[in-house]
mmCIF file of the N, C-alpha and C atoms, coordinates in Angstrom:
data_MODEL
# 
_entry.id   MODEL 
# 
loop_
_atom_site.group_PDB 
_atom_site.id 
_atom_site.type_symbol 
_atom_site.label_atom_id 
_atom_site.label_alt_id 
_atom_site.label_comp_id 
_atom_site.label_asym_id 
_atom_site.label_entity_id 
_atom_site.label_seq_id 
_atom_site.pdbx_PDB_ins_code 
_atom_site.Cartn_x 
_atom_site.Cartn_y 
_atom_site.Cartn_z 
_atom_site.occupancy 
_atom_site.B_iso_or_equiv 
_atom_site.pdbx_formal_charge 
_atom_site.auth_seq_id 
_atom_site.auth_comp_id 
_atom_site.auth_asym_id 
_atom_site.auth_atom_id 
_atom_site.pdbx_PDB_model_num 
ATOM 1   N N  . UNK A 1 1  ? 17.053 21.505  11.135  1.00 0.00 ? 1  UNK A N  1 
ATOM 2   C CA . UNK A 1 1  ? 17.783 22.449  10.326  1.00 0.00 ? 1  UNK A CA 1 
ATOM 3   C C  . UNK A 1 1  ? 17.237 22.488  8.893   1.00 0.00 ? 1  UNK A C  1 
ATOM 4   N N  . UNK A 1 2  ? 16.916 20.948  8.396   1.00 0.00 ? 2  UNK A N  1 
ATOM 5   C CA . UNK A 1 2  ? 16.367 20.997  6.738   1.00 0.00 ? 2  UNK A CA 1 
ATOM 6   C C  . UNK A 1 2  ? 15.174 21.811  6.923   1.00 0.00 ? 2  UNK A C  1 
ATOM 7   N N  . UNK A 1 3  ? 14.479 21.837  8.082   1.00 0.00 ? 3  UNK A N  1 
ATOM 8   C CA . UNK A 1 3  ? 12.981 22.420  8.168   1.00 0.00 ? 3  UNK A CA 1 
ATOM 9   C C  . UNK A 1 3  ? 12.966 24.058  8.015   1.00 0.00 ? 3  UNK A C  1 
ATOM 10  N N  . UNK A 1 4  ? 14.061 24.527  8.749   1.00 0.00 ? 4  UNK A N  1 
ATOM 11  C CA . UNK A 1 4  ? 14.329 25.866  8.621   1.00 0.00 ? 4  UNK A CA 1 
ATOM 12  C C  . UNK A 1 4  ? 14.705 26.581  7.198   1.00 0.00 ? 4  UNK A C  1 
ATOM 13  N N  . UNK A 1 5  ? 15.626 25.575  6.953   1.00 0.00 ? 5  UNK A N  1 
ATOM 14  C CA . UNK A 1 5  ? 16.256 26.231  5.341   1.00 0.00 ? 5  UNK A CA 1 
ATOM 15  C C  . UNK A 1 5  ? 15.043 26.160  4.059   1.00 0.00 ? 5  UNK A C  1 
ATOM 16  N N  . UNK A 1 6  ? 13.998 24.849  4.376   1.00 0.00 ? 6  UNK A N  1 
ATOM 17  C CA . UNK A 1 6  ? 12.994 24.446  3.534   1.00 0.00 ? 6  UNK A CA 1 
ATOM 18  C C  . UNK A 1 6  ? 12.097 25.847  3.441   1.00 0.00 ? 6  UNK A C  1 
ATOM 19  N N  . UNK A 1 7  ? 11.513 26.238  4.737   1.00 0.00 ? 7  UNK A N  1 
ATOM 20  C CA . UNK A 1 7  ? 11.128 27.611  5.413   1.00 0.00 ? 7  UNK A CA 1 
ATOM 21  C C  . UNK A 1 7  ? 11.502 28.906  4.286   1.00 0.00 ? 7  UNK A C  1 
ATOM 22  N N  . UNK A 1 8  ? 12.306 29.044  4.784   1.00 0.00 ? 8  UNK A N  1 
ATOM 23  C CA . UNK A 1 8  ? 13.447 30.021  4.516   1.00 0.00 ? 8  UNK A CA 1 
ATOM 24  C C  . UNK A 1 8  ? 13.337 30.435  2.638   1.00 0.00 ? 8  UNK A C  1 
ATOM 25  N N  . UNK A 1 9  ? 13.443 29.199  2.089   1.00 0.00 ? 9  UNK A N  1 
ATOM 26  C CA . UNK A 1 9  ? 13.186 28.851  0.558   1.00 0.00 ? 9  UNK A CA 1 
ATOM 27  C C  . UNK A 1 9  ? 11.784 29.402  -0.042  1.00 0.00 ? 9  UNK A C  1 
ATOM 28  N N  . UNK A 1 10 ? 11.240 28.735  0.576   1.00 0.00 ? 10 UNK A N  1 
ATOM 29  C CA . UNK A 1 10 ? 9.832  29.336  0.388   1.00 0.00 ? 10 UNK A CA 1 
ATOM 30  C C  . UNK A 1 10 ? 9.605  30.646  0.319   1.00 0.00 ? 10 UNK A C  1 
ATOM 31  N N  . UNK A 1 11 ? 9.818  31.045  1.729   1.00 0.00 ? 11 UNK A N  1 
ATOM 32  C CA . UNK A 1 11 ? 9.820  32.349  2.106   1.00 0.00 ? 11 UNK A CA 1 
ATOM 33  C C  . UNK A 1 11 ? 10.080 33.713  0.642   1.00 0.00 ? 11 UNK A C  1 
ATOM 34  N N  . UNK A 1 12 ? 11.508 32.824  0.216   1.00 0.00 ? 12 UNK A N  1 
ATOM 35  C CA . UNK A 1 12 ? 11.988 33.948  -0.575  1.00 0.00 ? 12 UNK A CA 1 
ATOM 36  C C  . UNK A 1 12 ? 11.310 33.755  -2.306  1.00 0.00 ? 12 UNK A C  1 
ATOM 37  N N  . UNK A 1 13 ? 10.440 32.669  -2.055  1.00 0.00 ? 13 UNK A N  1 
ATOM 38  C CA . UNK A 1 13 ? 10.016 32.096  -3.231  1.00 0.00 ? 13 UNK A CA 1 
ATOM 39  C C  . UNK A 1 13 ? 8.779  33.253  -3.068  1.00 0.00 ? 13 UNK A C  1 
ATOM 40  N N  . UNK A 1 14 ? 8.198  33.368  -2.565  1.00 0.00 ? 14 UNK A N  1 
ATOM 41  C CA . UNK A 1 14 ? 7.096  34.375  -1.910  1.00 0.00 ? 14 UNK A CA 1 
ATOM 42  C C  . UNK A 1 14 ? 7.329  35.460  -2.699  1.00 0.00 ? 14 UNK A C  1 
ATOM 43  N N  . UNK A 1 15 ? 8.486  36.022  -1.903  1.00 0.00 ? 15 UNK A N  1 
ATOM 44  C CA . UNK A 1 15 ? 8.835  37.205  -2.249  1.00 0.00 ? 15 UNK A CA 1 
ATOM 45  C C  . UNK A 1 15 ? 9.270  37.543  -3.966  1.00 0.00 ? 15 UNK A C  1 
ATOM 46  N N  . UNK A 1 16 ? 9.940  36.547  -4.202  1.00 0.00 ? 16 UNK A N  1 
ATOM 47  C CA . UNK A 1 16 ? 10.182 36.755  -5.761  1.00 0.00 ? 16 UNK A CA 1 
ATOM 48  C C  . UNK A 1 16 ? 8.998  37.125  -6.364  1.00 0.00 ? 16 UNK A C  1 
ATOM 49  N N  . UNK A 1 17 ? 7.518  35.833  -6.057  1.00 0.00 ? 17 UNK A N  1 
ATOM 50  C CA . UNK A 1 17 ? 6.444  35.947  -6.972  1.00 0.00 ? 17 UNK A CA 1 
ATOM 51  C C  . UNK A 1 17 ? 5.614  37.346  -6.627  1.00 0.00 ? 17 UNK A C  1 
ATOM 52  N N  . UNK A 1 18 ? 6.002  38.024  -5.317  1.00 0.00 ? 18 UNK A N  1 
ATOM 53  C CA . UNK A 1 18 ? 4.885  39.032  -5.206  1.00 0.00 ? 18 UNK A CA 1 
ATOM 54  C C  . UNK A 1 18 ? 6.073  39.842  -5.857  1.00 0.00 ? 18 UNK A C  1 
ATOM 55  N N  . UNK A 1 19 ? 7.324  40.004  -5.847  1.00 0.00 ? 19 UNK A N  1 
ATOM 56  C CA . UNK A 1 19 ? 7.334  41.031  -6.924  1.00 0.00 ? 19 UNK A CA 1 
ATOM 57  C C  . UNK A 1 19 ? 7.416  41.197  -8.581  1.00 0.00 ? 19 UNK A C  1 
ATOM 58  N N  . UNK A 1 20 ? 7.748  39.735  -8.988  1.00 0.00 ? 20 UNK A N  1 
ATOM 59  C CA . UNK A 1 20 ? 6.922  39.371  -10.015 1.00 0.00 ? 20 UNK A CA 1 
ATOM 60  C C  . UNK A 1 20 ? 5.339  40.228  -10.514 1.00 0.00 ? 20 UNK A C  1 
ATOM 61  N N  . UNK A 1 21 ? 4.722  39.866  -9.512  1.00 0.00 ? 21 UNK A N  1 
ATOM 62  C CA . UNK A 1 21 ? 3.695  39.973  -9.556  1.00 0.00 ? 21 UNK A CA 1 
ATOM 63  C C  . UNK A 1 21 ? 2.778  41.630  -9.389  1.00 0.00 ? 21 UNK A C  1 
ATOM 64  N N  . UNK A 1 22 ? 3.960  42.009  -8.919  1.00 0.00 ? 22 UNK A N  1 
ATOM 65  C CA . UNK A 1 22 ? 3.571  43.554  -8.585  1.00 0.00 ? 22 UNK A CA 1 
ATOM 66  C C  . UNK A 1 22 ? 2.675  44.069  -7.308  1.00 0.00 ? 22 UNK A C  1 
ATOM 67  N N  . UNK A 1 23 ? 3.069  42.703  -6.312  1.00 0.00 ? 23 UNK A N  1 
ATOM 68  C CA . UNK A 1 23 ? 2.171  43.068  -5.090  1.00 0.00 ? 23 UNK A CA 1 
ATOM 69  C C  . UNK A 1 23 ? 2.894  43.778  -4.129  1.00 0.00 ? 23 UNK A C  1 
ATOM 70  N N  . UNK A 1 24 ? 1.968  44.866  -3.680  1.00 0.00 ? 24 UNK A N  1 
ATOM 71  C CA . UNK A 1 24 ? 2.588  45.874  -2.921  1.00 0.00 ? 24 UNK A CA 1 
ATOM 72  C C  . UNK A 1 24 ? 2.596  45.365  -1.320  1.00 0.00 ? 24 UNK A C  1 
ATOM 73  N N  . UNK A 1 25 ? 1.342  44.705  -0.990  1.00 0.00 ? 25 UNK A N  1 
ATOM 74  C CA . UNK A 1 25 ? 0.684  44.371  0.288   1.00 0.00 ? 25 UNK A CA 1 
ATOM 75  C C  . UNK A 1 25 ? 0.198  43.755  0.276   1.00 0.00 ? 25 UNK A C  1 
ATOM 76  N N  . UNK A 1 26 ? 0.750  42.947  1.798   1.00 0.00 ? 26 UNK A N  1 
ATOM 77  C CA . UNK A 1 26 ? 0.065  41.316  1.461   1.00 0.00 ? 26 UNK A CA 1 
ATOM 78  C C  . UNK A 1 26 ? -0.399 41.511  3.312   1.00 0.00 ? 26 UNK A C  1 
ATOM 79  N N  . UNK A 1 27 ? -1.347 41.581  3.762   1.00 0.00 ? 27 UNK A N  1 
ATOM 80  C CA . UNK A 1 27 ? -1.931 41.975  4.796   1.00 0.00 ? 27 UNK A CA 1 
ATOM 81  C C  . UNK A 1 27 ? -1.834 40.831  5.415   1.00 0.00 ? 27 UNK A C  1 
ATOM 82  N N  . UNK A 1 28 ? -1.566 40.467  6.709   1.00 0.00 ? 28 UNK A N  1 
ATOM 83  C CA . UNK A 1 28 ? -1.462 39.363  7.242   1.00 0.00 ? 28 UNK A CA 1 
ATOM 84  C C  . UNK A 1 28 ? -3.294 39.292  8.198   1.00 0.00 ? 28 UNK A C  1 
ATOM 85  N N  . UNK A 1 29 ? -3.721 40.330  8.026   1.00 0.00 ? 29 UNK A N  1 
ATOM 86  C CA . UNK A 1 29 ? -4.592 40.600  9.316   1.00 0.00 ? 29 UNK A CA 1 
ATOM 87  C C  . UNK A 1 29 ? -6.013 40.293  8.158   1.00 0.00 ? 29 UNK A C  1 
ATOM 88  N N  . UNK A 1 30 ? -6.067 39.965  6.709   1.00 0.00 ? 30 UNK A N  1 
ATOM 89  C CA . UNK A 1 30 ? -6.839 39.796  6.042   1.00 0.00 ? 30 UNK A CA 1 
ATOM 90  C C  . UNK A 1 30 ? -7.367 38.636  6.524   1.00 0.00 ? 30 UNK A C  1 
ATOM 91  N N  . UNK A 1 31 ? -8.806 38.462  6.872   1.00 0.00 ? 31 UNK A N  1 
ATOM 92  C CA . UNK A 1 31 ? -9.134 37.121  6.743   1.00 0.00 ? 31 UNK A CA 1 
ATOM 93  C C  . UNK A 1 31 ? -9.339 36.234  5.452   1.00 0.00 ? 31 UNK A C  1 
ATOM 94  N N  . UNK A 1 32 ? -9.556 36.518  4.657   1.00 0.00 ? 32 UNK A N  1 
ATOM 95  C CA . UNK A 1 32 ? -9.090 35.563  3.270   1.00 0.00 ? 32 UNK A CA 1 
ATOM 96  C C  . UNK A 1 32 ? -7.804 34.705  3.399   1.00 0.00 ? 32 UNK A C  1 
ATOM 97  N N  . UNK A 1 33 ? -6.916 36.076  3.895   1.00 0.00 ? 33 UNK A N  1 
ATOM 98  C CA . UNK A 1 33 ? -5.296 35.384  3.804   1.00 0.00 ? 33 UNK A CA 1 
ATOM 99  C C  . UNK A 1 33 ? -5.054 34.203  5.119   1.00 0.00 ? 33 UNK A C  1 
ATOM 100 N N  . UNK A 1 34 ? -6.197 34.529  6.225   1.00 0.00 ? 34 UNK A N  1 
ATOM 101 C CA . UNK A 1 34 ? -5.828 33.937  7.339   1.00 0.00 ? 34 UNK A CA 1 
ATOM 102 C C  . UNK A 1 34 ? -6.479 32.567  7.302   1.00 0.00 ? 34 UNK A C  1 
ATOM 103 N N  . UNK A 1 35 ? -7.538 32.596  6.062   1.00 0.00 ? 35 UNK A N  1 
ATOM 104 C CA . UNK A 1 35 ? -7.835 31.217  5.929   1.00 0.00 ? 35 UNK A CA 1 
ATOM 105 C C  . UNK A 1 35 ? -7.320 30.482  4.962   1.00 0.00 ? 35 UNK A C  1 
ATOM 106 N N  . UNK A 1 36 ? -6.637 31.047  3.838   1.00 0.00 ? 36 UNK A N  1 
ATOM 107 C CA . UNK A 1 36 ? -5.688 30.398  3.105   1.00 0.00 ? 36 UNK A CA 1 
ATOM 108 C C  . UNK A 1 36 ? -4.715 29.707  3.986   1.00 0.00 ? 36 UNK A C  1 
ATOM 109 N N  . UNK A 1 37 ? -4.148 30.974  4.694   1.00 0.00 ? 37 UNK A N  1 
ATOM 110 C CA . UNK A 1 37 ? -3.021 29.866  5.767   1.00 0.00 ? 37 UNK A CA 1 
ATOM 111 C C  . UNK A 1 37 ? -3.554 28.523  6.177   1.00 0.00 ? 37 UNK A C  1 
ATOM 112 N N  . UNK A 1 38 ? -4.385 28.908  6.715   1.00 0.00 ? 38 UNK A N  1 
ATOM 113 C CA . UNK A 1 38 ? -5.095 27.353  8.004   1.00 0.00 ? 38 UNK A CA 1 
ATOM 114 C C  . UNK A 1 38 ? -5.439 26.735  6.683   1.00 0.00 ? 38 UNK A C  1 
ATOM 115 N N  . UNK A 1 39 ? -5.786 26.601  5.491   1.00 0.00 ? 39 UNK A N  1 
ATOM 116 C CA . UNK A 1 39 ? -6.062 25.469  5.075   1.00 0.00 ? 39 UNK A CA 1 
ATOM 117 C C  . UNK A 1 39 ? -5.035 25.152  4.128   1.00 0.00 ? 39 UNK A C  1 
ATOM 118 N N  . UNK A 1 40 ? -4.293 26.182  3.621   1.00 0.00 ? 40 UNK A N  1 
ATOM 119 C CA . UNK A 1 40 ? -2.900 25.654  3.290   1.00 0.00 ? 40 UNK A CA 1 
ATOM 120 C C  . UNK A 1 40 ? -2.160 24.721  4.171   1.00 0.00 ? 40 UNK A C  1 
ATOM 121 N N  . UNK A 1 41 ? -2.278 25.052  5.396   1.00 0.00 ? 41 UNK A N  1 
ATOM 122 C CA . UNK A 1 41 ? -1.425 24.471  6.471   1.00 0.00 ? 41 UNK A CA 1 
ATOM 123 C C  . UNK A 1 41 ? -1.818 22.491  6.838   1.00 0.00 ? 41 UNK A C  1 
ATOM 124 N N  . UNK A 1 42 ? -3.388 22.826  6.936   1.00 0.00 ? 42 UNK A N  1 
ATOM 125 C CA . UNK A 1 42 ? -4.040 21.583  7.250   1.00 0.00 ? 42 UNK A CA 1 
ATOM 126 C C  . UNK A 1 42 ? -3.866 20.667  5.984   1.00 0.00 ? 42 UNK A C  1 
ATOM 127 N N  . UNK A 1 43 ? -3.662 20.951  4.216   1.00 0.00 ? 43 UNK A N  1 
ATOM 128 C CA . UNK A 1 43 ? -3.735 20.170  3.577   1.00 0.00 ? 43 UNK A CA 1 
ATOM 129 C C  . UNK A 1 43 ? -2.542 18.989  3.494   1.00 0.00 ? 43 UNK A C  1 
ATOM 130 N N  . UNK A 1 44 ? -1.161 18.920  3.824   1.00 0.00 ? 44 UNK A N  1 
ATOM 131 C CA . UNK A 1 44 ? -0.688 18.186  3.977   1.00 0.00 ? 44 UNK A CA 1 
ATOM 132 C C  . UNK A 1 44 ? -1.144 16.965  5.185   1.00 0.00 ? 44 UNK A C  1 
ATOM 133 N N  . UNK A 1 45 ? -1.690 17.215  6.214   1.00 0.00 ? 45 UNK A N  1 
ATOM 134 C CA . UNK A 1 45 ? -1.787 16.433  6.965   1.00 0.00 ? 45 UNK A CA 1 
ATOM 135 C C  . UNK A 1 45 ? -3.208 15.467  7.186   1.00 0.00 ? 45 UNK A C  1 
ATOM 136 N N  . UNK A 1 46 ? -3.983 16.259  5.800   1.00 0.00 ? 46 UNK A N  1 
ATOM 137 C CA . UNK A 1 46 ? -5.635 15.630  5.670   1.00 0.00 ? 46 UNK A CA 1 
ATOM 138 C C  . UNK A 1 46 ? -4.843 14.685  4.620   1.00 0.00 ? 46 UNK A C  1 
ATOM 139 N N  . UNK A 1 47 ? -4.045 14.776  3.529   1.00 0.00 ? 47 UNK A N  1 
ATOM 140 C CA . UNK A 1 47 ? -3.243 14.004  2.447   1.00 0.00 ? 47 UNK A CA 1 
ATOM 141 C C  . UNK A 1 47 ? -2.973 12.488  3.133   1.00 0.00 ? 47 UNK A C  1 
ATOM 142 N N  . UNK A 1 48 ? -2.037 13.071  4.221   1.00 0.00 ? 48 UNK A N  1 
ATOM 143 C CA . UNK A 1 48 ? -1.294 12.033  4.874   1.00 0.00 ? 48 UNK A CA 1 
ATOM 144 C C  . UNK A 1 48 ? -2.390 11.120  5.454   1.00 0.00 ? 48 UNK A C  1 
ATOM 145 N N  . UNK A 1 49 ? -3.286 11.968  5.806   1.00 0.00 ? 49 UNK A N  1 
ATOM 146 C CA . UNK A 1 49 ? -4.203 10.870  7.017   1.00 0.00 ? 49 UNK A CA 1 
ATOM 147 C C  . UNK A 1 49 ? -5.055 10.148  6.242   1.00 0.00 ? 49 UNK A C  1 
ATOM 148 N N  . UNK A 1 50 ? -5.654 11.159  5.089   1.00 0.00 ? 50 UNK A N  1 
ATOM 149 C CA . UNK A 1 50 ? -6.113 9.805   3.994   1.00 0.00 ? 50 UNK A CA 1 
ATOM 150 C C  . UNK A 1 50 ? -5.465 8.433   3.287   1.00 0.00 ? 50 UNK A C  1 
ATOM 151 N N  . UNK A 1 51 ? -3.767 9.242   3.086   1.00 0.00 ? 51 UNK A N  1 
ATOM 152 C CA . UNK A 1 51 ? -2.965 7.901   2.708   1.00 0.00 ? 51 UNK A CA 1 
ATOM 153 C C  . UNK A 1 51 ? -2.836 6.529   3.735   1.00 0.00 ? 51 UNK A C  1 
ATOM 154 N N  . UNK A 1 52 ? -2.646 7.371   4.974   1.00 0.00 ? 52 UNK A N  1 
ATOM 155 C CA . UNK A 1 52 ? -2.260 6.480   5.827   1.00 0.00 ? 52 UNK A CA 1 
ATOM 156 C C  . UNK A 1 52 ? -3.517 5.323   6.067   1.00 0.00 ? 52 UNK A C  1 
ATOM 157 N N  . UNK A 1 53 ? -4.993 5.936   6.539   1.00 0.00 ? 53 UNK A N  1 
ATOM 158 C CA . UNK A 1 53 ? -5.993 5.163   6.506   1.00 0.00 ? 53 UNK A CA 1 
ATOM 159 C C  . UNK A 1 53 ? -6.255 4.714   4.777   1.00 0.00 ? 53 UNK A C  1 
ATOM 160 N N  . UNK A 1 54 ? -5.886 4.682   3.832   1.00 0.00 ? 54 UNK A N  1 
ATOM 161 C CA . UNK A 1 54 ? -6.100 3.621   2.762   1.00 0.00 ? 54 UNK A CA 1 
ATOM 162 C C  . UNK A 1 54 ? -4.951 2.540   3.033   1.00 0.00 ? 54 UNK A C  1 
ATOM 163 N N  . UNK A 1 55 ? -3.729 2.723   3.233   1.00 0.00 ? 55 UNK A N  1 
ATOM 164 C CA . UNK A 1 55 ? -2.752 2.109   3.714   1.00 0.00 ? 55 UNK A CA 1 
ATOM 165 C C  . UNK A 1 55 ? -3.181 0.704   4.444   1.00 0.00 ? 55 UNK A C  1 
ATOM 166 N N  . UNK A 1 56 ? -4.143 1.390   5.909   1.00 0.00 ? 56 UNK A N  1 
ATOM 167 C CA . UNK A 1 56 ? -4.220 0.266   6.817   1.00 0.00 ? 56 UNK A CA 1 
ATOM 168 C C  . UNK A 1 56 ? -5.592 -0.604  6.178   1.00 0.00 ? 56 UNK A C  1 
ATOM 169 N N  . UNK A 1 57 ? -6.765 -0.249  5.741   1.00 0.00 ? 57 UNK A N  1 
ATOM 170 C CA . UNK A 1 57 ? -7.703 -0.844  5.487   1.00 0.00 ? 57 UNK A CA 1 
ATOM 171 C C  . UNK A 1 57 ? -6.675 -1.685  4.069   1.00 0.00 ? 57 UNK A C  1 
ATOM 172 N N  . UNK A 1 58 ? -6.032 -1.566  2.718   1.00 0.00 ? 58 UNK A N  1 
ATOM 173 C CA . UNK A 1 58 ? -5.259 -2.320  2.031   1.00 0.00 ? 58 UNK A CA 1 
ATOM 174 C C  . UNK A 1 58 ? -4.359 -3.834  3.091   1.00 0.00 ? 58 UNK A C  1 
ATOM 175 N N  . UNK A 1 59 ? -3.951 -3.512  3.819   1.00 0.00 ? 59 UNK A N  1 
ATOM 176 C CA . UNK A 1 59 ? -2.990 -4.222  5.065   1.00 0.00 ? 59 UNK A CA 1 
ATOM 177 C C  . UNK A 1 59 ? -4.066 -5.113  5.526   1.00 0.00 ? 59 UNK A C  1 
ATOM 178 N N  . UNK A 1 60 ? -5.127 -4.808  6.094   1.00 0.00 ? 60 UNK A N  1 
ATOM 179 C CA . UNK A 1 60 ? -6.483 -5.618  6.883   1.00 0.00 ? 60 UNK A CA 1 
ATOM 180 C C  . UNK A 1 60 ? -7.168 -6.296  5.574   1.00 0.00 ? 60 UNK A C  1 
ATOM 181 N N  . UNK A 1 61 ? -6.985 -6.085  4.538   1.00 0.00 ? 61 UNK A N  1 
ATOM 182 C CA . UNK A 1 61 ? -7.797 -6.643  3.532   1.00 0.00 ? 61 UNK A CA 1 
ATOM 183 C C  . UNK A 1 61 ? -6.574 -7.909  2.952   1.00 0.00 ? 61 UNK A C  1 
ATOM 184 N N  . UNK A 1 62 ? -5.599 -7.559  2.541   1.00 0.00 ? 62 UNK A N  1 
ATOM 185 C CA . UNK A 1 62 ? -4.494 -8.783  2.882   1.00 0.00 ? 62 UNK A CA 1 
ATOM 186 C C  . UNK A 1 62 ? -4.481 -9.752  3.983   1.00 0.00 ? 62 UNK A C  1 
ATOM 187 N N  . UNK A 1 63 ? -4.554 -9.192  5.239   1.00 0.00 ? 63 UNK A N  1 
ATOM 188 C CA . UNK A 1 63 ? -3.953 -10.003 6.074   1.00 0.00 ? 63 UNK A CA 1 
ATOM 189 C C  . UNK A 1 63 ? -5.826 -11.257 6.178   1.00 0.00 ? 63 UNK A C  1 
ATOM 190 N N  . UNK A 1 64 ? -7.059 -10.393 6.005   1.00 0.00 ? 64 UNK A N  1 
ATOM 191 C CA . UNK A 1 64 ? -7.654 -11.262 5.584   1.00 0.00 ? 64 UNK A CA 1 
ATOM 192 C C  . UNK A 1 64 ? -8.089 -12.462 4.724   1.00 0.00 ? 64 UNK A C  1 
ATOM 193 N N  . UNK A 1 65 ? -7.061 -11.756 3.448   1.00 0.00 ? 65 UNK A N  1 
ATOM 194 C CA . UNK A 1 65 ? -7.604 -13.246 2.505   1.00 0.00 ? 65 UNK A CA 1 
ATOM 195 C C  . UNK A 1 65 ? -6.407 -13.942 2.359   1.00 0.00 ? 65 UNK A C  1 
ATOM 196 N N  . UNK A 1 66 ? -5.213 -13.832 3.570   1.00 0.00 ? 66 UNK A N  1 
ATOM 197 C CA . UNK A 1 66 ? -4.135 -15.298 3.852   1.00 0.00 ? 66 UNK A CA 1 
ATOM 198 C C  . UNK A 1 66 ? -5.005 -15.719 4.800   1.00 0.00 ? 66 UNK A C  1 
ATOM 199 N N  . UNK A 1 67 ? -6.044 -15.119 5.657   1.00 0.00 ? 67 UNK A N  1 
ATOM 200 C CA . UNK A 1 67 ? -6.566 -16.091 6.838   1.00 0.00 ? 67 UNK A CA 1 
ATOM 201 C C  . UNK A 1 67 ? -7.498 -16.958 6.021   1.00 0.00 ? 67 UNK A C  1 
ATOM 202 N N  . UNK A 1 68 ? -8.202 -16.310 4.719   1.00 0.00 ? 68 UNK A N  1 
ATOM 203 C CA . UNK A 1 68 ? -9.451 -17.086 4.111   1.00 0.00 ? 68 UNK A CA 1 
ATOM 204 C C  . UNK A 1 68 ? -8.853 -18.558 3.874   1.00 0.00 ? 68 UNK A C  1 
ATOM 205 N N  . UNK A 1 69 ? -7.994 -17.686 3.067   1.00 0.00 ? 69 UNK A N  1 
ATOM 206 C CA . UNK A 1 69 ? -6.986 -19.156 2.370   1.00 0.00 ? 69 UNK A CA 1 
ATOM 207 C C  . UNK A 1 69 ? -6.246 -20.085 3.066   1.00 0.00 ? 69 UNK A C  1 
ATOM 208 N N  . UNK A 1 70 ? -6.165 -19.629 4.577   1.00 0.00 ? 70 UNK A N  1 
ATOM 209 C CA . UNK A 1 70 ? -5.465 -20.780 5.451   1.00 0.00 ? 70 UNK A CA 1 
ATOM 210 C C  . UNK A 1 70 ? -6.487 -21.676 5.667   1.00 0.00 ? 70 UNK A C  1 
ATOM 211 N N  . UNK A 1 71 ? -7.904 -20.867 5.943   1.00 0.00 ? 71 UNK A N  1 
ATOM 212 C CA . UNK A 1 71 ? -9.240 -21.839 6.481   1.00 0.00 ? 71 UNK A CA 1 
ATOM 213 C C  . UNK A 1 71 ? -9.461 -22.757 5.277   1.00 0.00 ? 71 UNK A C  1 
ATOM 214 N N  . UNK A 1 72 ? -9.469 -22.265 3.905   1.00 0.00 ? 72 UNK A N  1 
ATOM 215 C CA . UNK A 1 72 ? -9.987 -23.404 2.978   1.00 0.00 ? 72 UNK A CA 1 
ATOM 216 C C  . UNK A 1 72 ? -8.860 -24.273 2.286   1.00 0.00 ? 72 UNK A C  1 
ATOM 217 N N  . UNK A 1 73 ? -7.713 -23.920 2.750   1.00 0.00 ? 73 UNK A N  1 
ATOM 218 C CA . UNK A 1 73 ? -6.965 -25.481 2.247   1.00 0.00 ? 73 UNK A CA 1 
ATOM 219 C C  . UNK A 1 73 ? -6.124 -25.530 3.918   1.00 0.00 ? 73 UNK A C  1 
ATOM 220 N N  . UNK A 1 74 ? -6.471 -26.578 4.482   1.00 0.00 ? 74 UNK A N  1 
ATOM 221 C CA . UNK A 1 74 ? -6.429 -27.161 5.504   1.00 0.00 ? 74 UNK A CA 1 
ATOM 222 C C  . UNK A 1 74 ? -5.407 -28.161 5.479   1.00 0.00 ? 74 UNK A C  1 
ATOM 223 N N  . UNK A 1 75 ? -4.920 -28.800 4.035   1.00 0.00 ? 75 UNK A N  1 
ATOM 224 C CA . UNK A 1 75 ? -3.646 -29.470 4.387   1.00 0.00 ? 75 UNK A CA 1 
ATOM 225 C C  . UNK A 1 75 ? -2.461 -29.197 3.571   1.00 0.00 ? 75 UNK A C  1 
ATOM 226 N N  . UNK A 1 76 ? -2.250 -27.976 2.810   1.00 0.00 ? 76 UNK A N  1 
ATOM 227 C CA . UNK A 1 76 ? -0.706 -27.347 2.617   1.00 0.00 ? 76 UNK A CA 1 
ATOM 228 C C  . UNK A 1 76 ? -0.330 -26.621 3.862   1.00 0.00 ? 76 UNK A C  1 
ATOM 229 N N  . UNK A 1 77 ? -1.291 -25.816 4.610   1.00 0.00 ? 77 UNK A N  1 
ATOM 230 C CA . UNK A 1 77 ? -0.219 -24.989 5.555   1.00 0.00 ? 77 UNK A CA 1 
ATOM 231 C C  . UNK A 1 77 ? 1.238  -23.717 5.576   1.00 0.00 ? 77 UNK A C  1 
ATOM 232 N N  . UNK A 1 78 ? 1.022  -23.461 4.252   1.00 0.00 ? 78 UNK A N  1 
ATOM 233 C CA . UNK A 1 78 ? 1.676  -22.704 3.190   1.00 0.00 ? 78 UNK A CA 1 
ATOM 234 C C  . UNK A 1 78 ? 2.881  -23.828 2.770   1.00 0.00 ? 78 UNK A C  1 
ATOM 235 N N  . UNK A 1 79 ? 2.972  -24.478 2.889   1.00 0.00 ? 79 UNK A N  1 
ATOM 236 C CA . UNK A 1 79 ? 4.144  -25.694 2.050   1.00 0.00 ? 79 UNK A CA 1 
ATOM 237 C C  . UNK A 1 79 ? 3.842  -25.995 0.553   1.00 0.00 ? 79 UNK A C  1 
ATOM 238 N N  . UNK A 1 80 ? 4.809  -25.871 0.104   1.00 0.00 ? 80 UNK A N  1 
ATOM 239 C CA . UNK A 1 80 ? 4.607  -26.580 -1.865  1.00 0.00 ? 80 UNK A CA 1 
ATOM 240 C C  . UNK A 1 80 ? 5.359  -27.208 -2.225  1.00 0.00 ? 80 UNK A C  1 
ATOM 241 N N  . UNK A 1 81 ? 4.523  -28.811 -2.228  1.00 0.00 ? 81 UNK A N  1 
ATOM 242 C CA . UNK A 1 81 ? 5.839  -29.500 -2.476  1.00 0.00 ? 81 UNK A CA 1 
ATOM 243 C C  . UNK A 1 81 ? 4.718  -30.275 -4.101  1.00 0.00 ? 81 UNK A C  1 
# 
């Protein structure tokens, strides 16, 4: 439902700026416009997939240097006394 109303928002956000703007026609069948879409569309999810893969290589680079540090002190074992 938030997805629809989010939609919906936009939509009329559109419309305000093209008449703002004084646009008469906005051609859907333009290819300019049809590649704005597709890469409007794709940029959230190239965002995400870059965040997500810095995410996991950060995670693998941690979980490596508790293994370094387990190998070179051999008698705390994570204990601090």
């Amino acid at each position: 439902m938030l997805s629809v109303l989010l939609h919906l928002q936009l939509l009329l956000y559109f419309v305000a700026y093209a008449e703002v703007a004084k646009i008469e026609i906005v051609s859907l069948l333009d290819p300019i416009v049809i590649i704005g879409l597709f890469i409007g569309a794709m940029l959230p999810f190239i965002f995400s997939a870059m965040t997500m893969n810095s995410v996991g290589k950060a995670a693998n680079q941690m979980i490596e240097e508790v293994r370094r540090q387990f190998r070179e002190d051999k008698g705390n074992h994570g204990r601090n006394f």
